[in-house]
MARBA-20910 format. One line per 2 residues: number of its first residue (from 1); their letters; for each residue x, y, z negated of N, C-alpha, C, O. Coordinates in Angstrom, 1 decimal. Atoms other than C-alpha are relative to their C-alpha. Layout:
% residues N
NUM	A	X,Y,Z,X,Y,Z,X,Y,Z,X,Y,Z; ...
This chain:
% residues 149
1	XX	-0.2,0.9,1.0,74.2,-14.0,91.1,0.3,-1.4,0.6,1.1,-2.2,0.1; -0.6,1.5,-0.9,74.2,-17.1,93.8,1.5,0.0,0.2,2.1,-1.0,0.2
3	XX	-1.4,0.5,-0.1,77.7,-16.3,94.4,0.7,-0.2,-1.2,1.5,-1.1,-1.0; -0.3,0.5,0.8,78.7,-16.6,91.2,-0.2,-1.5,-0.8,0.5,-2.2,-1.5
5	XX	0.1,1.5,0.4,77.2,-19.8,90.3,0.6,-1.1,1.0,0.9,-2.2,0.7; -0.8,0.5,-0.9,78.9,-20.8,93.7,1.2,-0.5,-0.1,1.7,-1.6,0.2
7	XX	-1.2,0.4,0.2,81.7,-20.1,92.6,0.7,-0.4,-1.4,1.9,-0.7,-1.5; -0.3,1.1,0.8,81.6,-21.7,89.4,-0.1,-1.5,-0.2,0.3,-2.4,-1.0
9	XX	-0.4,2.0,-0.2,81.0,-25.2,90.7,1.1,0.0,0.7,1.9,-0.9,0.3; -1.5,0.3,-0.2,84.0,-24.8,92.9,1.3,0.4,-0.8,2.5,0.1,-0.6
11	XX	-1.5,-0.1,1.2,86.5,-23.8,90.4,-0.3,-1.3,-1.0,0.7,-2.0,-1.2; -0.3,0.8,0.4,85.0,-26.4,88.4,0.6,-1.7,0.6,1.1,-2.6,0.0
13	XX	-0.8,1.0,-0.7,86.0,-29.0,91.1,1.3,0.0,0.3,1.7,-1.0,0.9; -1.2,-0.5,-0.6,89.2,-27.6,91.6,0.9,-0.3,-1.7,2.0,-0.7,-1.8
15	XX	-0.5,0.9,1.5,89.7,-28.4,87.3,0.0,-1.0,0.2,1.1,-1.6,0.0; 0.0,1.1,0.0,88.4,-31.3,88.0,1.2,-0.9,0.7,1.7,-2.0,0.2
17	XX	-1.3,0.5,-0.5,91.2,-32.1,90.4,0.9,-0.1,-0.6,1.3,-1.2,-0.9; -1.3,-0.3,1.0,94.0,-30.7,88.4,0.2,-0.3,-1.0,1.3,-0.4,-1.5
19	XX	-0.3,0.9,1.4,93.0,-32.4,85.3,0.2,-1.5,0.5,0.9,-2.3,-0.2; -0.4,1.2,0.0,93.0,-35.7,87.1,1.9,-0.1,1.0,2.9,-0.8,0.6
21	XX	-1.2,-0.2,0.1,96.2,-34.8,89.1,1.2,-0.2,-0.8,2.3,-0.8,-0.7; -1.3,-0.3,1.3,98.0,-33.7,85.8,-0.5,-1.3,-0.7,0.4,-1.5,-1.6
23	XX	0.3,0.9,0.6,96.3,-36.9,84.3,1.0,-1.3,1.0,1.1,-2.2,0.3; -0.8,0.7,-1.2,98.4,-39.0,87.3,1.1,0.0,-0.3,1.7,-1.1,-0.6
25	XX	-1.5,-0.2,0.4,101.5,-37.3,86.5,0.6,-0.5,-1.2,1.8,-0.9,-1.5; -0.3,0.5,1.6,101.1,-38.0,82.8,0.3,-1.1,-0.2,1.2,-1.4,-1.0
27	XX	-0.3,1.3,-0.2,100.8,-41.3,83.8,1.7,-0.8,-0.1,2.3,-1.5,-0.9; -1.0,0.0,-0.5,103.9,-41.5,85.8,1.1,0.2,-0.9,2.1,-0.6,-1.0
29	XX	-0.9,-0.2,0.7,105.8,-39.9,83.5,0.4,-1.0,-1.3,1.5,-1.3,-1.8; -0.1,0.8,1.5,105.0,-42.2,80.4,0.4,-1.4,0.3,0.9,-2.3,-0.5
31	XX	-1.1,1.5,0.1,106.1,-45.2,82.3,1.3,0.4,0.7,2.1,-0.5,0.6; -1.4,-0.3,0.1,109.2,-43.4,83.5,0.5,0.1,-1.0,1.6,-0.4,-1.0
33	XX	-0.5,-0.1,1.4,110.0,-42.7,80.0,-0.4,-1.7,-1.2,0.3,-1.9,-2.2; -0.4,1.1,0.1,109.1,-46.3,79.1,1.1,-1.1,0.2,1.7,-1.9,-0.5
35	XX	-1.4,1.1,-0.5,111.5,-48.0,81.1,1.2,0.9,-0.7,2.2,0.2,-0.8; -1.5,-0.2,0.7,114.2,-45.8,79.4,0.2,-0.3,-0.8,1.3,-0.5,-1.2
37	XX	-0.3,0.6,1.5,113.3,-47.0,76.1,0.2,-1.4,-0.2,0.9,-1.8,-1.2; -0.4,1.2,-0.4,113.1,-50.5,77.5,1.4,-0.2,0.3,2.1,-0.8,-0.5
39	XX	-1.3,0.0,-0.3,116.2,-50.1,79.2,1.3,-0.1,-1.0,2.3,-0.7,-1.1; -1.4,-0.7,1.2,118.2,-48.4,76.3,-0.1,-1.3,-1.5,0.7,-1.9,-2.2
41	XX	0.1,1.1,1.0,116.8,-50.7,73.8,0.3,-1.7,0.5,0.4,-2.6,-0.3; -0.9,1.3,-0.5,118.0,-53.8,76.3,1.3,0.1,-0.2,1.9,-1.0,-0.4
43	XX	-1.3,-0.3,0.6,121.4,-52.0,75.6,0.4,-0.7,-0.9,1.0,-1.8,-1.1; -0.8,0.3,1.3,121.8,-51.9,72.7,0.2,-1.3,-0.9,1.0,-1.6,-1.8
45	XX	-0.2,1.4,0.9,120.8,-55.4,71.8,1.2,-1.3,0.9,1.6,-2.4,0.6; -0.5,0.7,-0.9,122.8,-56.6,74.8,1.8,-0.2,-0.6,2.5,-1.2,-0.8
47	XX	-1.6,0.1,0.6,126.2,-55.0,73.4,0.2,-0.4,-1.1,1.2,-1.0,-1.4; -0.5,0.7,1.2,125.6,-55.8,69.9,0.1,-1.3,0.0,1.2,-1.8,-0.4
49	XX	0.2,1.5,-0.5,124.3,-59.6,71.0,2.4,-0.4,0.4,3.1,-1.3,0.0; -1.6,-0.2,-0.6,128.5,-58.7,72.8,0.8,-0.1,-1.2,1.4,-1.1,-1.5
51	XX	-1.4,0.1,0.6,130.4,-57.3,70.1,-0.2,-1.8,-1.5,0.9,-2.3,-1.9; -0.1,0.8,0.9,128.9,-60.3,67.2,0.8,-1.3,0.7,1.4,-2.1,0.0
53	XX	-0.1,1.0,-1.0,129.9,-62.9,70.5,2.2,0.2,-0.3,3.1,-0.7,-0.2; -1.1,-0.6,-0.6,133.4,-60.7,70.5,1.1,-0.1,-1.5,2.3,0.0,-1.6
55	XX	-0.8,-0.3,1.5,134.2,-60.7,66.4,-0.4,-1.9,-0.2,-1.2,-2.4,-1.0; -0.8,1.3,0.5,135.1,-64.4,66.4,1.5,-0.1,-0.2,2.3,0.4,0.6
57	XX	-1.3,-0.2,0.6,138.1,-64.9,64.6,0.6,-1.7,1.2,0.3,-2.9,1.3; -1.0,1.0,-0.6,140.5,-66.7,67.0,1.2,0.1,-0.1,1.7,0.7,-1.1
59	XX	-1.4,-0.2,-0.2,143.8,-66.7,67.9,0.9,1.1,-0.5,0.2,1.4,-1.4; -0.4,-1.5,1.0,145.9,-63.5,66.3,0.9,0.8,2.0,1.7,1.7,2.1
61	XX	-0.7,-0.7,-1.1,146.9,-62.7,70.1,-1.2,0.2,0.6,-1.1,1.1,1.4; 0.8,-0.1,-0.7,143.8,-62.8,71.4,-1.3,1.3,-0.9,-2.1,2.1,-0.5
63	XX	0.9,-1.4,0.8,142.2,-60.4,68.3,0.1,1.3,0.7,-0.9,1.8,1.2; -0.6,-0.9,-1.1,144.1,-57.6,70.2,-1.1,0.6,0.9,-1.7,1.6,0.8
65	XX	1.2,-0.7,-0.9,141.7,-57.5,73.1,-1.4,-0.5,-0.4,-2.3,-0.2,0.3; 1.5,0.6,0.4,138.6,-59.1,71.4,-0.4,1.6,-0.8,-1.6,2.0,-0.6
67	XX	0.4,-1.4,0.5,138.9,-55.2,69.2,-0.2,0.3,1.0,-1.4,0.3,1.3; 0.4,-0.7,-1.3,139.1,-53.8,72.4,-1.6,0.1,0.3,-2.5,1.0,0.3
69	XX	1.3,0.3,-0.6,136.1,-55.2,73.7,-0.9,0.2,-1.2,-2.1,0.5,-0.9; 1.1,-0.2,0.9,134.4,-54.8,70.2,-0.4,1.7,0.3,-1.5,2.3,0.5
71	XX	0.3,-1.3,-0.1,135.4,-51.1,70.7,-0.7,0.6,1.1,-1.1,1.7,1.2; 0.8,-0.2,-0.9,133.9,-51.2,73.7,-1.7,-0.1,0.2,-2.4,0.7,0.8
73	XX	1.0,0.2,0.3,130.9,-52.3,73.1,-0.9,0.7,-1.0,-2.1,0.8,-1.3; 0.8,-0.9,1.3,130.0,-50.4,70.5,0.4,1.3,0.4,0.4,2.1,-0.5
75	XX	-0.1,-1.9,-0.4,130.7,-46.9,72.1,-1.4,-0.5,1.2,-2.3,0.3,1.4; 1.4,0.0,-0.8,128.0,-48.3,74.5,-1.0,-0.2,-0.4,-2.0,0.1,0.2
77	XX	1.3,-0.1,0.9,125.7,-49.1,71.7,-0.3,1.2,-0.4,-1.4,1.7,-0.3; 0.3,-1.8,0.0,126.5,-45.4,70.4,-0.8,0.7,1.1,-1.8,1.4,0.8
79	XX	0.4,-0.3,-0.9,125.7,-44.7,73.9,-1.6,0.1,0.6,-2.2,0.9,1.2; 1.7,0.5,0.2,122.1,-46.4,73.9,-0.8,1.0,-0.8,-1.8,1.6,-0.5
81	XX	0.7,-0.6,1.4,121.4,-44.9,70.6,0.1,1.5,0.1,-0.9,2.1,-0.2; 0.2,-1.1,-0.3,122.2,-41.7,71.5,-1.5,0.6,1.3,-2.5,1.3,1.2
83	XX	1.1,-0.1,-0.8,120.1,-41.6,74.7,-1.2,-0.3,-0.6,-2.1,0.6,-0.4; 1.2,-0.4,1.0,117.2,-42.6,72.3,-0.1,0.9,-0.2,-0.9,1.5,0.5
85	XX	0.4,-1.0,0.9,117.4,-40.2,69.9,0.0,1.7,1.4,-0.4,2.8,1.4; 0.0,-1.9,-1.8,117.9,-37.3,73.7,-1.7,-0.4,0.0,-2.5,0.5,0.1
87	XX	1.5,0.0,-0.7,114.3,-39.1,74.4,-0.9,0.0,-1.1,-2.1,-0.1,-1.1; 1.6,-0.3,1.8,112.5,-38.7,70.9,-0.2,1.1,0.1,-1.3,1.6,0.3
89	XX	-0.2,-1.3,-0.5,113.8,-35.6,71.4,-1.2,1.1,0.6,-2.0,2.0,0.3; 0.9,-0.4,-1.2,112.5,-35.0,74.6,-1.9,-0.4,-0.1,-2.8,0.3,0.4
91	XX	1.7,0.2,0.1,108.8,-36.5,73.7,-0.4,0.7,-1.1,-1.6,0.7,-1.5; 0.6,-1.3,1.2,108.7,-33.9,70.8,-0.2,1.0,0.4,-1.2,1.6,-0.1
93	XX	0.2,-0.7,-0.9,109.0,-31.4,73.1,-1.3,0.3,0.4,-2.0,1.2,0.2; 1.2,0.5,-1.1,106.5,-33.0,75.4,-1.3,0.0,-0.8,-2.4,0.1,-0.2
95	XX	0.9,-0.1,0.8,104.5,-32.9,72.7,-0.9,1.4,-0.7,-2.0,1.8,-0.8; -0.2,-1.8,0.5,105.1,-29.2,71.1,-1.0,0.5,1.4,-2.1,1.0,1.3
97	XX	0.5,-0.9,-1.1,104.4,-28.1,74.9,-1.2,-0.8,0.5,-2.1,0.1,0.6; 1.3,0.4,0.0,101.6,-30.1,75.6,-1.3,0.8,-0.7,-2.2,1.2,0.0
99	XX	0.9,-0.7,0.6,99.7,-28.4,72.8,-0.1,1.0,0.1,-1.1,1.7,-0.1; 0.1,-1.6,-0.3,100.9,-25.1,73.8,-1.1,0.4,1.4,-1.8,1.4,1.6
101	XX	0.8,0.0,-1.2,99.3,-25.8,77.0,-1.6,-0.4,0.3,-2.4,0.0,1.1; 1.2,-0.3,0.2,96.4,-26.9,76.0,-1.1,1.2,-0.6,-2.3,1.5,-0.3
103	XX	0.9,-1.6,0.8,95.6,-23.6,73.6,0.3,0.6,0.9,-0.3,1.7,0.7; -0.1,-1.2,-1.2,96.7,-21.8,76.8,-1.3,0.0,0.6,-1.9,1.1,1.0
105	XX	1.2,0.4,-0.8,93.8,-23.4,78.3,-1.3,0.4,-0.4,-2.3,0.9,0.1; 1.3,0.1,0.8,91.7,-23.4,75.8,-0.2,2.0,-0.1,-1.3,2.4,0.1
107	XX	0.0,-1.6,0.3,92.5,-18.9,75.1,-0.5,0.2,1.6,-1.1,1.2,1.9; 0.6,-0.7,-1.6,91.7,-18.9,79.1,-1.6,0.0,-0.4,-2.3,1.0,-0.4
109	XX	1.2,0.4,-0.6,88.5,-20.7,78.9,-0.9,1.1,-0.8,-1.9,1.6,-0.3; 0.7,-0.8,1.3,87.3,-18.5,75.8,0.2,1.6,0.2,-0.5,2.4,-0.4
111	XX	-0.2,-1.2,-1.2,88.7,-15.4,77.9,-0.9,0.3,0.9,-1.6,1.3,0.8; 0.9,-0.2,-1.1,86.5,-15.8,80.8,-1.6,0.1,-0.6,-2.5,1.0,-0.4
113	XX	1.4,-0.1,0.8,83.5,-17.0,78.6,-0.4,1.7,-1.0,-1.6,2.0,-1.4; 0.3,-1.1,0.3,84.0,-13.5,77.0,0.0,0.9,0.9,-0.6,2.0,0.7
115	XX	0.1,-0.9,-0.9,84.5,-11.9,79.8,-1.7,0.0,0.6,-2.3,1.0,0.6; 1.1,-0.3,-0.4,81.2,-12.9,81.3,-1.5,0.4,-1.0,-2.6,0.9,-0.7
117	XX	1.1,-0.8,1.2,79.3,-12.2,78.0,-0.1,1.0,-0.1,-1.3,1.4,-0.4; 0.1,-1.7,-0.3,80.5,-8.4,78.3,-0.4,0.5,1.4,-0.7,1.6,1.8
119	XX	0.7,-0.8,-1.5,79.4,-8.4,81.9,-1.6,0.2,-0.3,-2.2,1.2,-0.2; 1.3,-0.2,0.3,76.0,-9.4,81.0,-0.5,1.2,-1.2,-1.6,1.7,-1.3
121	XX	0.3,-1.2,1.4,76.2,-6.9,77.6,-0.2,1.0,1.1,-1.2,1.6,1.4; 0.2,-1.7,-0.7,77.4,-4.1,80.0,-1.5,0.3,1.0,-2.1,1.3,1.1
123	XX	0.9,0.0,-0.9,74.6,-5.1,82.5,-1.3,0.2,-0.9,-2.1,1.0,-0.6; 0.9,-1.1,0.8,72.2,-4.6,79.8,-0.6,1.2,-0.6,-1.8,1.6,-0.9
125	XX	-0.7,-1.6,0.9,73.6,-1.4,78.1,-0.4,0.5,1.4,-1.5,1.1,1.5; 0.4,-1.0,-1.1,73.4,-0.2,81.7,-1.7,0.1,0.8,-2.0,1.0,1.6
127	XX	1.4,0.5,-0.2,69.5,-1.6,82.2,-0.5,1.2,-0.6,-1.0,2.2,-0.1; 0.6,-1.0,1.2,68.8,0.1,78.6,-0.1,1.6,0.5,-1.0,2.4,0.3
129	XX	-0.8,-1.6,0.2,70.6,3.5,79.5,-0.8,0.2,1.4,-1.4,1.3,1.3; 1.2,-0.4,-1.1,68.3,3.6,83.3,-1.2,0.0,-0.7,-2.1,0.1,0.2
131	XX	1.3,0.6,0.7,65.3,2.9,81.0,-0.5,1.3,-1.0,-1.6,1.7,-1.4; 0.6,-1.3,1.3,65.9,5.7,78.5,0.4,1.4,1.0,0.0,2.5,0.8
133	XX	0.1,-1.5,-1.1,66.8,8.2,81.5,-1.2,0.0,0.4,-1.9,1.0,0.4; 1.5,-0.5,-1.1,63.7,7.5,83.5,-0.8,0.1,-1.3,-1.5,1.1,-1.0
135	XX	1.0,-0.5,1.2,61.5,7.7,79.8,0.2,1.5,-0.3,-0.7,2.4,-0.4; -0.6,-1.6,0.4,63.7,11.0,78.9,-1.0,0.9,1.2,-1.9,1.5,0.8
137	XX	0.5,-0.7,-1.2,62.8,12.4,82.7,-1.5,0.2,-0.7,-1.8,1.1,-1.4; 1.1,-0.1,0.4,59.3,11.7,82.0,-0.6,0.5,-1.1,-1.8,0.8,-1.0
139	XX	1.0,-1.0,1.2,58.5,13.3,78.2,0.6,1.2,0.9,-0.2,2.1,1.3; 0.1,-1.8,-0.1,60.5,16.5,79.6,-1.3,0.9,0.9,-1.8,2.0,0.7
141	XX	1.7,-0.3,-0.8,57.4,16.2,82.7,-0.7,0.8,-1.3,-1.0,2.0,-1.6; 1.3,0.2,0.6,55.2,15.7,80.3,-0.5,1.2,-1.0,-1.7,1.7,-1.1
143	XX	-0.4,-1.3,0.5,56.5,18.6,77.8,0.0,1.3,0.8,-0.3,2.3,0.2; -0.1,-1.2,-0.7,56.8,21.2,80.3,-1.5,0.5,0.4,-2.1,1.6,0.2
145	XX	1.6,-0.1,-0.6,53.4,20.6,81.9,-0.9,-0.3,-1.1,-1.9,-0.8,-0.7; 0.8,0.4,0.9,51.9,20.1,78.8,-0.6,1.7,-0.8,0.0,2.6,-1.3
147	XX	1.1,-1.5,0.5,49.1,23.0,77.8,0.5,0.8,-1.4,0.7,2.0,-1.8; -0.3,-0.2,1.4,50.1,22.4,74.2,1.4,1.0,-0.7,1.6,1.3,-1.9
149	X	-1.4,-0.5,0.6,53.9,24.3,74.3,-0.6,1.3,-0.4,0.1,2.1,-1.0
């Protein structure tokens, strides 16, 4: 029984790692996925800030490339705005599989905790069942040698 309680404080250290680990990476991850939203949302206010700079009415020769550049700028705002909506996307996901991963966790833990509930059942079922053989053994003594058959 000492090895088993042995080896449930080292597995619990070894969660303990892996939850702060994966707690590290979580980290990591959520300010790499910050700076794209920073980033993308510096975009888009960058090109629009562009094309309102770009839709001044001047000259009729210079409208020509000022569309240009409007059309430019606004496929790069498309561009922003798409990459958004890829990373909402992507953190609905992150979200979906998160929770899968946690009920994964959670069906293990509730796995093992039954598992060792049936060891201790079987370990008593098999207590009981030596308990009612050596009483059995003993009335048949007691019946055989008994004056009274």
């Amino acid at each position: 029984m000492s090895k088993a309680g042995g080896g449930g404080g080292g597995s619990a250290l070894g969660r303990a790692a892996m939850a702060s680990a994966a707690a590290g990476l979580a980290v990591q991850r959520q300010r790499a996925l910050q700076q794209r939203v920073d980033a993308d949302v510096i975009s888009m206010v960058e090109n629009f800030t562009n094309m309102i700079k770009a839709s001044k009415i001047n000259d009729p020769v210079r409208n020509s490339q000022e569309a240009y550049q409007i059309e430019v700028h606004s496929a790069k705002l498309v561009g922003a705005a798409e990459s958004l909506l890829k990373l909402v996307a992507q953190l609905k996901q992150t979200v979906v599989f998160a929770d899968m991963s946690a009920l994964n966790a959670s069906v293990e833990r509730h796995k093992e905790e039954f598992k060792e509930e049936a060891d201790v059942a079987n370990e008593v079922v098999a207590c009981v069942g030596e308990k009612a053989t050596t009483l059995l053994h003993d009335l048949e003594d007691m019946y055989f040698t008994s004056k009274l058959k």
